[in-house]
N, C-alpha and C positions, 0 to 999 in steps of 0.2 A: 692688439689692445687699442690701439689708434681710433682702425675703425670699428669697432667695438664703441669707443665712445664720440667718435664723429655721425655714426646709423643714429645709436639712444638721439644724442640733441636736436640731429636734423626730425626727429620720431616728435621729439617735443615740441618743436619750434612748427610742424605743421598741424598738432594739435592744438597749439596755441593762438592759430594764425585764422583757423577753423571755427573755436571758440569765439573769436571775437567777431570776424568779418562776415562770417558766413546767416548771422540775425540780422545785419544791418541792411540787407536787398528787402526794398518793397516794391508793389505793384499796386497801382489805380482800382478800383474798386468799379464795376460796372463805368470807366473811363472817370471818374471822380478822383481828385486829389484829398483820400482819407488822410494820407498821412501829413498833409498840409492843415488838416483839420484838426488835427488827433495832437499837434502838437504847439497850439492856440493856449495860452495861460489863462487858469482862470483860479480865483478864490474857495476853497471847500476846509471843510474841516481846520481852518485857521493858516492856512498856510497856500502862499501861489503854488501851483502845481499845473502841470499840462494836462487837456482833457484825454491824453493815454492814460493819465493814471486816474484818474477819475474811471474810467471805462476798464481798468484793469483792476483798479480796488471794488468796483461795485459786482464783479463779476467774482471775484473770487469769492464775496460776500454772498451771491446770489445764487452760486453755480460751484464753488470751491474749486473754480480753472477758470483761467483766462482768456478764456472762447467759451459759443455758443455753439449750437447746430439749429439747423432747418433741414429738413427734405434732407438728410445722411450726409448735407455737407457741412462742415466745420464755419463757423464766423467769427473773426479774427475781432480784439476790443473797440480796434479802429472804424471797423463797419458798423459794428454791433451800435454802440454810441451814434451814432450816424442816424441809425435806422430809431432807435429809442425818443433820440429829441425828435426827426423831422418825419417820420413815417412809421409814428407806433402801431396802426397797426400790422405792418409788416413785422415790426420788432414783435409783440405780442403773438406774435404764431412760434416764437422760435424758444427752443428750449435752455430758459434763462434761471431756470429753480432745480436744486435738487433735493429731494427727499427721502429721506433714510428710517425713519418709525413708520412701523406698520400701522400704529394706531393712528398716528397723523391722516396715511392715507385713507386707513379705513372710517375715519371723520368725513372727511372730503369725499368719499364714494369711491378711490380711486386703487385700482386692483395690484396689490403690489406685483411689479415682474422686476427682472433683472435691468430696466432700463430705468433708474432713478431720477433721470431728467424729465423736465415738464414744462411747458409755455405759461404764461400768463392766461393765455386764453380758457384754455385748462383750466388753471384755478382760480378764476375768474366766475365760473357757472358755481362756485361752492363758496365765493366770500362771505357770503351771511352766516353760512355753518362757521366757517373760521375764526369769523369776530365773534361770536359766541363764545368758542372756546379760548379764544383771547383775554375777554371780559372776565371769563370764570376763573380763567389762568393768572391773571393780575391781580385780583383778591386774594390770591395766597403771599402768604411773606418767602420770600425770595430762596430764605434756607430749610422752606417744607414742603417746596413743589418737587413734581417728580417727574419723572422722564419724559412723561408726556406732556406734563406741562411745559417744560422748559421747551421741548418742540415745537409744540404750539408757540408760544412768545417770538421763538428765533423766527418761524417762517415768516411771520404777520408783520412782525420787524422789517425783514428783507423784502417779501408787498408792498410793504410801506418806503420802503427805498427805491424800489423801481415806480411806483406811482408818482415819488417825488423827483424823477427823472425826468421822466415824462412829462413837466410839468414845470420844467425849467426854463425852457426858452418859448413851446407855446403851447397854451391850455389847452388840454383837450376840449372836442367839444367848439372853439373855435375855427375861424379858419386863415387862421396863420397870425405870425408875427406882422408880418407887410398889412394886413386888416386893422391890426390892432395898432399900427404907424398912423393908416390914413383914418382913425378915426380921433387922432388927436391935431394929427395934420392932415385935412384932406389932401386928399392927391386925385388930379383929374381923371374923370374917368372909373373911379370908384364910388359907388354908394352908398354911403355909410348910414344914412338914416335907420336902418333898419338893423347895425351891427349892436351887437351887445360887448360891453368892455372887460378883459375878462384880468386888465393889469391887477384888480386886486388879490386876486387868488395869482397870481404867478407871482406875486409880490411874497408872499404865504408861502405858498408850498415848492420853490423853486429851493435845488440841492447843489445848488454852486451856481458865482457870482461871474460872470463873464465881462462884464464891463469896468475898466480901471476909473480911478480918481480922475477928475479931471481939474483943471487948473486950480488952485485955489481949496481944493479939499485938501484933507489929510490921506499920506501915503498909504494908506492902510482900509481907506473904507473903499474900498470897491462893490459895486452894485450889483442886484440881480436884476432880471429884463422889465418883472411886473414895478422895481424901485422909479427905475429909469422912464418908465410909462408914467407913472403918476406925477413925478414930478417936472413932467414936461416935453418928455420924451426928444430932449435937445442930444441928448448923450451921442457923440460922433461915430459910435461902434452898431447904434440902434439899425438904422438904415442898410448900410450893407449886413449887418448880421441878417436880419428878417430878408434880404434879396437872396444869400447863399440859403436859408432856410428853403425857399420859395423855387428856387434853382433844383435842391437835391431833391424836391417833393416832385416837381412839375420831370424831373428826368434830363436838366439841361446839362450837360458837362462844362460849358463856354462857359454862360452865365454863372454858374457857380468858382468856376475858376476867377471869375473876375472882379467876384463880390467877395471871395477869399480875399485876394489881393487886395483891398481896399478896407475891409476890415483886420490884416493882419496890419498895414500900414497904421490907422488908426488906433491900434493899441503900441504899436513901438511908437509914437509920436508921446503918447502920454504916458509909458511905462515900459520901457526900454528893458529894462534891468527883468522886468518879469519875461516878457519873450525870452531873453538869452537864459535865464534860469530854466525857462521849462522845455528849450530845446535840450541842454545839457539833460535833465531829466528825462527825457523822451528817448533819448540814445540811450541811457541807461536801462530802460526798464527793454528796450530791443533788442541789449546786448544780454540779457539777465545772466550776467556775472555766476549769480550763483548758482546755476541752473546749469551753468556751462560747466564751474566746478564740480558741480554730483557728477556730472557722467564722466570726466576726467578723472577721478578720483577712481569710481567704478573699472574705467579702464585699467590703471595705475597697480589697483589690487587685481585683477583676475591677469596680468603679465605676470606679478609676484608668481600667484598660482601654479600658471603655468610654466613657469620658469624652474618651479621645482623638481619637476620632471623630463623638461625638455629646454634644452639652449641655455642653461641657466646662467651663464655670462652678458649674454646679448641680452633677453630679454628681462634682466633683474636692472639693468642699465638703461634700456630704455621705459621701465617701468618708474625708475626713479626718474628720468626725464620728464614723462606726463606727469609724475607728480610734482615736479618744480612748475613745470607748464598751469595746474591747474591751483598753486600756492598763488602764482603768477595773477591769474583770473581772481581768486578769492579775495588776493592783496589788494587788487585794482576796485574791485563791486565795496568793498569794503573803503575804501579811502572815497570812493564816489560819493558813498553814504554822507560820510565827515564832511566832506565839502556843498555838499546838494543839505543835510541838515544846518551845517554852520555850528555843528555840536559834538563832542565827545563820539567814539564805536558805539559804545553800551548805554543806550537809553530805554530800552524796554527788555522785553523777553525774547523778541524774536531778535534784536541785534545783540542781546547776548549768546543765543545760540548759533551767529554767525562769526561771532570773536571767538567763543569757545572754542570750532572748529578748527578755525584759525588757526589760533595758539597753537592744536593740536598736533597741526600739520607743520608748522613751523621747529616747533619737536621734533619732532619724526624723523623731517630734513636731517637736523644736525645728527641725529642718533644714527640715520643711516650713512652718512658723512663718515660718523667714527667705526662703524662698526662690519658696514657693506657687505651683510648680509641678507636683505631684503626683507626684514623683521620689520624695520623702522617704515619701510613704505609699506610694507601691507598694515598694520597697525594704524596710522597714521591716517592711511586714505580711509579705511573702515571709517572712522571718527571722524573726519570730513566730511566723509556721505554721511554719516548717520546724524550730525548736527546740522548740515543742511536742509534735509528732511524732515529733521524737526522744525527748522527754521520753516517751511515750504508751507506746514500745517497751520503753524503760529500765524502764521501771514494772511489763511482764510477771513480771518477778523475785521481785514480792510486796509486801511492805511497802515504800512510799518514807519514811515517817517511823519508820523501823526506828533501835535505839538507835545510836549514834557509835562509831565503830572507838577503838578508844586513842588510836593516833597523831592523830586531831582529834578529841580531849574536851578542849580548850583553847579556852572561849567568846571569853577577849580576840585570843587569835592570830587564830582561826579568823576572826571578826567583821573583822578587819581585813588578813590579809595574803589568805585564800582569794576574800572578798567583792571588793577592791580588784583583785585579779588578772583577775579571772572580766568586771569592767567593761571592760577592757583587752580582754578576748576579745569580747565584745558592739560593742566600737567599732572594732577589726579585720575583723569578719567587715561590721557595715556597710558599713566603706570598700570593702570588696570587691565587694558585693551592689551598691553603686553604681556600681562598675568593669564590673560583669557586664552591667545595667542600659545602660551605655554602648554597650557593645560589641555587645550585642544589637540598641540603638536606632541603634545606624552603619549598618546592614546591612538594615535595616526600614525601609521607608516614607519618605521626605521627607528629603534630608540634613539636619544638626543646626546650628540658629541657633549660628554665634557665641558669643551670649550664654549659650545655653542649655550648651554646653560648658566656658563659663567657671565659668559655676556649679556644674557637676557637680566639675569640677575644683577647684574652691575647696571644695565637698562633703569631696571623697577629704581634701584637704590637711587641712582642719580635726579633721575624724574622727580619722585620722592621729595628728596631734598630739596629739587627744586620748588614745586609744589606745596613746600612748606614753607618757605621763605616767604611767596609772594601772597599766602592765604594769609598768614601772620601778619605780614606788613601789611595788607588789605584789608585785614579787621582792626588794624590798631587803625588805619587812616578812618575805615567808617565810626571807631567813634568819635576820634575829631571832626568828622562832619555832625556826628548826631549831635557832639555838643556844642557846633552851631549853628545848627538847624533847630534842635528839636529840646536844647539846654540843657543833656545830661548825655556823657558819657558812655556809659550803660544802663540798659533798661532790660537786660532779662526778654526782647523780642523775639517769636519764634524765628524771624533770618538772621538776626542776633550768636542767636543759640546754635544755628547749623551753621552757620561760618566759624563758630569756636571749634565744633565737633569734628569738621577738616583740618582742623589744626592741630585738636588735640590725636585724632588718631594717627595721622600723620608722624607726627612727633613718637606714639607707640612702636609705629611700624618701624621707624629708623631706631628707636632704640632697642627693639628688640634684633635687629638684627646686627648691631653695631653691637651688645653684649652678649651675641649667642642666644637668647633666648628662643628663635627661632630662627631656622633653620630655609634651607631653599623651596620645597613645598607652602613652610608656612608661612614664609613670605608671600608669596604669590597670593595665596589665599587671602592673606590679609590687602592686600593690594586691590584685588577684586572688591573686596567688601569694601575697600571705599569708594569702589563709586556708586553702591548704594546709600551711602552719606551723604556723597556730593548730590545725588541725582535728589536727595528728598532735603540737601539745603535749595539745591537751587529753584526745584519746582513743589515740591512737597509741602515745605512752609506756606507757598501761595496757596495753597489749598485748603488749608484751615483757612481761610476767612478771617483771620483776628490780627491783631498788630499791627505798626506802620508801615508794614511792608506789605501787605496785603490785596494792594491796588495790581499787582498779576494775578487774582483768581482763577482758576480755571480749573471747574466740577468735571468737567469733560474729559481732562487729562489724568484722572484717576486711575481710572481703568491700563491706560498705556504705561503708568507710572508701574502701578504694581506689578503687570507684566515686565517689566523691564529688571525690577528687584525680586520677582520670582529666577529671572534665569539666570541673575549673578547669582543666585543661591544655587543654584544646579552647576554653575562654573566653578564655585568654590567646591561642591563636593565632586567631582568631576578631577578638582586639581589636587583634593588629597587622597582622592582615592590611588595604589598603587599601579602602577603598571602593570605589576604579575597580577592582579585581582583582573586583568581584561583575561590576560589567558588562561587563568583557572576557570573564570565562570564560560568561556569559548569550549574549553576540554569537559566541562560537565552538563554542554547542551549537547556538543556532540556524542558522551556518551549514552543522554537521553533519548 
């Protein structure tokens, strides 16, 4: 038994050691210090951020992955952003778009096949067709376009975002930042009479601010290059930035190494505090936490699996290992979040579907703790992965650590009625995933111990309980924030209404099985069915469009929703149907 659980940990502890160290190895880029580049702070979306995540949020927005290709090979954020600001056209040949309507393509002339990536260059020969359908797309009111409209809009959008890339440090069309130095300061040995100045359009169209405050300003207003140009082009960061430009274009590795170093100096001299924030951020997004947890997770279940059939002591012990191992990673990307935001877990949608998981798994844990039967980790890691992946989707959008909407810039509310709510969803959607679990395992292989039913069922009941505690106490907190936020209590809102509806079902479930009303199938059933409640408080409600919760819409997620509450309906009838209705209808095809 020892070693039994000296293998599991040591199993975990190189899973975990793999998760974490094994993203942090980089490599030079054609002899170039990308990663020295890549983790340079700058201004966007209202927040300092390293230009990793700039180059990682534009990519996922542009491409829904965090890489490119050229010529069959893969291009990592760090080059990619490299090649975008200082040699577009290289960047422009590589396949930075991806397009999924046939109509889109078939606007643009372009033949759908199974490779849905496509260059700039590409669609570049079709932008007049596209602004067209842009124009005609934006005349419609927002809740009567249709599928192709909305496609339209998104691509022209993310066009518009790589154009504006482009376009950040030096204009196209120009010939360099270093031109556009010496035509405000000559520099010997340059010509300028004849250069055209092109700071005002990079002053315009530039998509993040690279230059800090400098003495005497406010901490906060940091500049972009065409700023810094017109107003004199004194700013300490101008000169070496435009030399590292001039360095990666011309092919030098030295020189760019050493106009790095001088510009990274230059901005820890006047904003210290942003360097060390966007390195901690830059390990973060290397180690991707949560990326590390899906396949840990993944692991964690198919050992369950396997362990039911083979080894089932070793491998149910070392499965629950990777699953501490990958709570471990989930704990850590999560608390990164906290500390790199300076805010609460739960600020949007996609850090609620990475708390959710969370939670889930932190359940799991303790359930398989009591019960060590490997129910608690396969259930657990399922809903791990599966709210990662949701999270993975959510994140296509761009920034996940993007500033807070008004209505939650409220740290004590938010910290306490959204976080408290959202635990309440994580111990719902378990009870269910054990429900499902049940009902799967009725119908498979060997009928179910006695024991083994009691326990699941003592599972559901506890979860439950739990689950209703903290949805309760997490709607009663939200409407002390609503009443003072929004000056009333209650207002009958549809995420109002589906946090009451978790509550009150909730509460059904436990009393109907706390007075016999029902019984162990129709517990389960009913367990299931709520996470069709929960899944359409949590996301459902954003999709009506209406109330003050409405700021998570997403028309897109429709489609995955109702799939999702189609096949808890096929688990609920799956889990009342009996076991002898498999072998009756098995003995009436075989006498067929």
């Amino acid at each position: 038994m020892k070693h039994t659980a000296a293998i599991a940990w040591l199993c975990g502890v190189v899973a975990l050691l793999v998760a974490i160290f094994a993203p942090l190895a980089v490599s030079p880029v054609r002899g170039f210090d990308a990663h020295g580049f890549a983790v340079l702070p700058v201004l966007e979306g209202g927040r300092i951020k390293p230009l990793d995540s700039v180059a990682r949020n534009s990519l996922l927005m542009l491409r829904s992955k965090q890489s490119a290709r050229i010529d069959e090979r893969s291009v990592g954020p760090d080059e990619w952003i490299l090649d975008v600001l200082f040699r577009p056209a290289e960047a422009d040949k590589m396949q930075s778009f991806v397009i999924d309507d046939p109509e889109v393509l078939g606007i643009l002339g372009l033949e759908q096949t199974a490779d849905r990536y496509y260059s700039f260059d590409t669609l570049a020969r079709h932008v007049d067709e596209l602004e067209k359908q842009f124009q005609l797309a934006s005349s419609v009111e927002p809740t009567q376009r249709n599928r192709f409209q909305s496609a339209v809009l998104n691509l022209y959008e993310r066009v518009i975002v790589y154009h504006r890339l482009r376009n950040s440090v030096e204009a196209l069309g120009s010939l360099g930042l270093a031109a556009e130095l010496a035509k405000v300061h000559p520099i010997p040995g340059i010509d300028t009479s004849t250069l055209e100045s092109h700071a005002a359009e990079l002053a315009q169209m530039a998509y993040f601010r690279p230059l800090p405050p400098v003495a005497g300003e406010a901490p906060d207003l940091w500049h972009n290059v065409g700023e810094a140009l017109t107003s004199g082009a004194s700013h300490p960061g101008l000169r070496p930035l435009a030399l590292l430009a001039l360095a990666y274009r011309e092919g030098t590795p030295e020189e760019f190494q050493s106009a790095l170093t001088a510009y990274r100096s230059a901005i820890v001299e006047l904003d210290p505090g942003a360097v060390a924030h966007a390195q901690r951020e830059e390990i973060f997004n290397r180690i991707q936490p949560f990326f590390g947890g899906m396949w840990m997770y993944v692991l964690a279940c198919l050992l369950v699996f396997v362990s039911w059939i083979w080894k089932p002591e070793l491998l149910r012990a070392v499965a629950f290992a990777v699953l501490v191992a990958g709570a471990i990673v989930h704990t850590g990307g999560l608390f990164s979040r906290i500390v790199l935001q300076g805010r609460p877990p739960v600020t949007n949608l996609y850090s609620s579907a990475v708390f959710v998981g969370w939670g889930a798994v932190l359940l799991g844990i303790a359930l398989e703790r009591t019960h060590k039967r490997g129910f608690g980790t396969a259930v657990s890691s399922i809903i791990g992965f599966a709210s990662l992946l949701i999270a993975h989707h959510l994140a296509s959008s761009g920034d996940t650590m993007e500033m807070m909407r008004a209505v939650l810039d409220s740290n004590f509310w938010l910290a306490t009625h959204v976080v408290t709510i959202t635990i309440g969803y994580s111990a719902t959607f378990l009870a269910g995933a054990i429900a499902i679990g049940y009902a799967i395992r009725k119908h498979i292989g060997s009928p179910l111990e006695p024991s083994a039913a009691r326990d699941l069922l003592s599972m559901v009941y506890a979860v439950v309980s739990f689950g209703l505690l903290f949805s309760f106490v997490g709607t009663v907190l939200g409407g002390i924030w609503a009443d003072q936020s929004w000056g009333r209590f209650w207002g009958w809102d549809p995420k109002e209404n589906g946090a009451l509806l978790i509550v009150l079902w909730n509460s059904i479930l436990l009393h109907a099985r706390r007075f016999g009303f029902a019984r162990e199938r129709s517990i389960m059933a009913m367990a299931i069915f709520g996470n069709i409640i929960t899944s359409f408080s949590w996301f459902g409600v954003n999709m009506l469009g209406v109330g003050l919760h409405s700021y998570g819409f997403m028309d897109s997620a429709f489609q995955a929703l109702a799939g999702f509450m189609a096949s808890q309906v096929f688990f609920i009838a799956l889990c009342m149907l009996p076991r002898r209705a498999k072998a009756a209808a098995h003995a009436v095809a075989k006498a067929a």
